[in-house]
C-alpha positions as MATLAB code, in Angstrom:
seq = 'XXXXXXXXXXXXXXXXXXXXXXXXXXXXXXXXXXXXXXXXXXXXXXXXXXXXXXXXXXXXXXXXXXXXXXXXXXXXXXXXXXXXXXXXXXXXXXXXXXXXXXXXXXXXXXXXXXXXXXXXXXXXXXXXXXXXXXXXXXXXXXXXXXXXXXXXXXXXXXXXXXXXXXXXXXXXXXXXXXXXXXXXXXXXXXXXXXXXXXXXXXXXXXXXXXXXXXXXXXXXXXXXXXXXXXXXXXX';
ca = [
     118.749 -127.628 -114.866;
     115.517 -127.059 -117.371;
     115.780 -129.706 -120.192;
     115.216 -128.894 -123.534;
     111.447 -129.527 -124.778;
     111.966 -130.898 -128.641;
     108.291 -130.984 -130.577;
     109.028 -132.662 -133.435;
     106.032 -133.030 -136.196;
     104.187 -136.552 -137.224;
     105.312 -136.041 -140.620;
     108.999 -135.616 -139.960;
     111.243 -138.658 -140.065;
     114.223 -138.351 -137.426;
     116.877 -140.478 -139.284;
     116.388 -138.715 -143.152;
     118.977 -136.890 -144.047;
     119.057 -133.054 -144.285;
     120.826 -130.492 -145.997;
     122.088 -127.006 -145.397;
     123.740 -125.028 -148.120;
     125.888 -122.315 -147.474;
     128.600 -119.993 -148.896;
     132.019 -120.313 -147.516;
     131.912 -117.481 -145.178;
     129.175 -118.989 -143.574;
     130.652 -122.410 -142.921;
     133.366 -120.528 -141.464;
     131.317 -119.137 -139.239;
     130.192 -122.058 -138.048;
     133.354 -123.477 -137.316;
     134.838 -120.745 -136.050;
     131.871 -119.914 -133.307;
     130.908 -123.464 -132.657;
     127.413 -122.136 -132.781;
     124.532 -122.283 -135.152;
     122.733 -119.507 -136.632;
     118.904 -118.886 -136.072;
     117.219 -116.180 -138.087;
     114.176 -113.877 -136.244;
     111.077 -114.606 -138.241;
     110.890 -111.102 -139.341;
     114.299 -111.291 -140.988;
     113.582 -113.481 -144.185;
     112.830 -111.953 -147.536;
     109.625 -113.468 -148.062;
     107.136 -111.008 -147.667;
     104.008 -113.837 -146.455;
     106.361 -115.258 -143.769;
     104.142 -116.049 -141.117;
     101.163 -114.652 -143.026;
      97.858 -115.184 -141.027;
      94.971 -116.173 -143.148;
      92.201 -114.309 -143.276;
      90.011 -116.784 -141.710;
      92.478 -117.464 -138.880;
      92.489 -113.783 -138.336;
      88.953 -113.589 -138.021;
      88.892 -116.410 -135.511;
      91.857 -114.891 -133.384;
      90.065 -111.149 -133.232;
      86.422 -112.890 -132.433;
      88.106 -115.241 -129.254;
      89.843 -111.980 -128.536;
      86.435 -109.983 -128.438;
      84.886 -112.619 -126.287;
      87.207 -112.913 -123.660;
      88.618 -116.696 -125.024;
      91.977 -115.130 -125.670;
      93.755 -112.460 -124.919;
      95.872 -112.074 -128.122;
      94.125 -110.097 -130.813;
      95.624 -110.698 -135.109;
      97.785 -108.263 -134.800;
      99.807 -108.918 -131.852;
      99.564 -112.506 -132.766;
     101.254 -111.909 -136.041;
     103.720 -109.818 -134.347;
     104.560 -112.414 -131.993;
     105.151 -115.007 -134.548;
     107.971 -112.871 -136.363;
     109.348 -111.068 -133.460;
     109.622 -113.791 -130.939;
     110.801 -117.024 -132.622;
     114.107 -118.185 -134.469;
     114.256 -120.596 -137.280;
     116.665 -122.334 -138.744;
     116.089 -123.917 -142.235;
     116.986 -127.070 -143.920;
     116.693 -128.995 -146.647;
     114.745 -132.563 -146.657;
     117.064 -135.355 -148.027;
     120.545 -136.461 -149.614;
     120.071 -135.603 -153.391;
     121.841 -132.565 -154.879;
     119.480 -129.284 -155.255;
     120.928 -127.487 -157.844;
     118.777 -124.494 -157.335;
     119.713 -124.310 -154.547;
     123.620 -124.993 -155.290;
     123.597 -121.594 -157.663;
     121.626 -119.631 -154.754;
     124.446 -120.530 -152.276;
     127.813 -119.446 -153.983;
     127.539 -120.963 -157.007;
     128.099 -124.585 -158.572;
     132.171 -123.993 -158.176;
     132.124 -122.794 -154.329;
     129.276 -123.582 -152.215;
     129.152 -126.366 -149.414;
     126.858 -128.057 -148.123;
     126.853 -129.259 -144.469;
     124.469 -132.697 -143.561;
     122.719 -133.767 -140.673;
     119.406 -135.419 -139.108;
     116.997 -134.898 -137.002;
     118.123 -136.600 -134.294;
     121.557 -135.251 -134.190;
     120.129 -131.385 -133.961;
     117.748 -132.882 -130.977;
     121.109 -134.425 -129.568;
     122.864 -130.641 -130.431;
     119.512 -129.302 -128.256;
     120.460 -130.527 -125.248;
     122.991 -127.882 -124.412;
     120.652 -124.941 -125.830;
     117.943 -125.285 -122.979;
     115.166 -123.749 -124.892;
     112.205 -125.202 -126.553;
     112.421 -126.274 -130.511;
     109.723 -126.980 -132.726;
     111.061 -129.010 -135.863;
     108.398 -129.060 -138.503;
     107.802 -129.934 -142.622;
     107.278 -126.569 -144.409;
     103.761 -126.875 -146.195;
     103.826 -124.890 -149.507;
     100.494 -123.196 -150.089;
      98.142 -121.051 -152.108;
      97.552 -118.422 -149.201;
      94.622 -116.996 -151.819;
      93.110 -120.398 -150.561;
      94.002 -121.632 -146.710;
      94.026 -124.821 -145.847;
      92.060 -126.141 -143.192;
      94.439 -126.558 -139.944;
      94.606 -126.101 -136.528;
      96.872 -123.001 -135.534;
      97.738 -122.579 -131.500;
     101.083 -120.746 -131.072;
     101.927 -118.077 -133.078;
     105.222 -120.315 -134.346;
     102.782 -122.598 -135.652;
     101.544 -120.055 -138.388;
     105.315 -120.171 -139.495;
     105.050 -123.876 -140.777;
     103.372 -122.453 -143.944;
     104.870 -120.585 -146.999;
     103.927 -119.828 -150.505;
     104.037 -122.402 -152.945;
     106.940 -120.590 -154.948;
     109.172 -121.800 -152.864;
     108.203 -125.430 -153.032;
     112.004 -126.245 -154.416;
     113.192 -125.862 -151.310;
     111.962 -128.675 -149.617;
     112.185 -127.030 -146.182;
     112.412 -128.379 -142.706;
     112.800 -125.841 -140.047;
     113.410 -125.555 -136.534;
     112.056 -123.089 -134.863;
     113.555 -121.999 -131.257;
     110.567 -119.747 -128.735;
     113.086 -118.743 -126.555;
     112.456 -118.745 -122.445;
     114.224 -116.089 -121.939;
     114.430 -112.474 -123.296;
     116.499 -112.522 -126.719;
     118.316 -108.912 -127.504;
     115.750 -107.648 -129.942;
     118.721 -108.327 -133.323;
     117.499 -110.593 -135.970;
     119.147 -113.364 -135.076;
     120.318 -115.392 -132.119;
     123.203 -118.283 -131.657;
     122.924 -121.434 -129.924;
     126.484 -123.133 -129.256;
     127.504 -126.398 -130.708;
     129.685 -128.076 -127.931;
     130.689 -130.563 -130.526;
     130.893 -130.040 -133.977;
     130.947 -133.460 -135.171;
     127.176 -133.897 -132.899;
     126.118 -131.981 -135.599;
     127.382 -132.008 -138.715;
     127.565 -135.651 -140.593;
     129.282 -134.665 -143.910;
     130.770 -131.703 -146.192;
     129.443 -131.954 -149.913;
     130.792 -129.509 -152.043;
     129.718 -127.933 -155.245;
     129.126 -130.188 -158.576;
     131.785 -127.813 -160.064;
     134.424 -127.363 -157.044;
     138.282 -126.926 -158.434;
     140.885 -128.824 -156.476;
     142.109 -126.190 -154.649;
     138.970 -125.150 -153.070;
     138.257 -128.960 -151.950;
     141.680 -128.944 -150.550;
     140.929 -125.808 -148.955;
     137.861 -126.804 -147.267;
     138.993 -130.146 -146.400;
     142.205 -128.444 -144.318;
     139.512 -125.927 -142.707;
     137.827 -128.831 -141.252;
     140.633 -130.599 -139.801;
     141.509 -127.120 -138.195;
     138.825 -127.117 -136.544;
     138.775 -130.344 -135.148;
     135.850 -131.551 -137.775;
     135.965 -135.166 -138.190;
     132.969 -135.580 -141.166;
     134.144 -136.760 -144.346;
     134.479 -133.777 -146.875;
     133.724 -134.609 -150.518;
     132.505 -133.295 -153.993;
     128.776 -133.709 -154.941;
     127.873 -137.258 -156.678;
     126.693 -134.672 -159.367;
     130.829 -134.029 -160.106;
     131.132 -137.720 -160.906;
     128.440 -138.381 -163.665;
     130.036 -139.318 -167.251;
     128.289 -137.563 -169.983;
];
């Protein structure tokens, strides 16, 4: 059996705790389909996702010209959004509220927790290669000056207005021939390999922590399920 390849970036520390923030539904559906979601590159809103530089184009359509490669700018770009699946996280413990109000609100969004590691350890059952890599926020009037190889690697980089986000993502090149949707699932043989914790919203009523908490012991989740540290400051 193939075994998983796992690139994981210099900058990225395997034990620091990440966060993914979701609405209900969406938890759910992770329960429910033991499986975790990765988005096609094409699929996100941002309109600079995967964005080649102009300098990096030139580059790619000169080797192209000369016989170094065989991938012109175009099909390069294409290849970066059409043929690689992300899924995005947030870099460390402390509440985002931003990003609480973006997910369902500060009264009934979750957040699920996790590491590195464990979504290596989750990899071994998926048999395709992952990439796991710190977003870089950036000016793309003004490139930095990096090393691109893959087309995933061009997907490292987005525009400094979303700097609050504080993005990690993993980014799956499948092997094999994905059905051309915008998404594709990789199964989680064990929940609990995955997820650490369930935070939920600053503002979460009783009923809705009750709620979630039963949903988790339905489904066999053993994590601890508990309010945001944010629901506990005295003003």
């Amino acid at each position: 059996m193939e075994r998983t390849l796992a690139t994981v970036g210099s900058e990225v520390n395997t034990q620091k705790i990440l966060r993914r923030y979701l609405d209900l539904p969406k938890l759910l559906d992770i329960l429910h389909s033991k499986s975790l979601y990765f988005r096609r590159a094409d699929g996100f809103s941002d309109r600079l996702e995967g964005a080649l530089f102009p300098c990096l184009r030139r580059s790619i359509d000169e080797g192209c010209k000369n016989g170094a490669i065989k991938t012109n700018s175009d099909e390069f770009y294409r290849r970066a959004r059409e043929e690689n699946f992300v899924s995005c996280w947030t870099i460390g413990a402390n509440d985002n509220m931003a990003l609480w109000q973006l997910y369902g609100g500060i009264k009934t969004s979750v957040a699920i927790t996790t590491t590195v590691e464990r979504i290596i350890h989750c990899a071994l059952d998926w048999n395709e290669p992952i990439d796991v890599r710190k977003v870089k926020y950036i000016n793309h009037k003004k490139p930095p000056n990096c090393g691109i190889g893959a087309p995933r690697d061009v997907l490292q980089f987005k525009s400094e207005a979303y700097k609050f986000e504080n993005e990690l993502r993993v980014v799956v090149s499948p092997h094999r021939n994905v059905n051309p949707s915008m998404g594709m699932r990789l199964p989680l043989t064990d929940l609990n390999k995955l997820i650490r914790s369930v935070v939920l919203a600053p503002e979460a009523e009783s009923n809705f922590v009750e709620a979630v908490s039963d949903l988790c012991v339905k489904y066999g989740l053993k994590a601890p399920v508990r309010k945001s540290k944010l629901s506990f400051v005295s003003v």
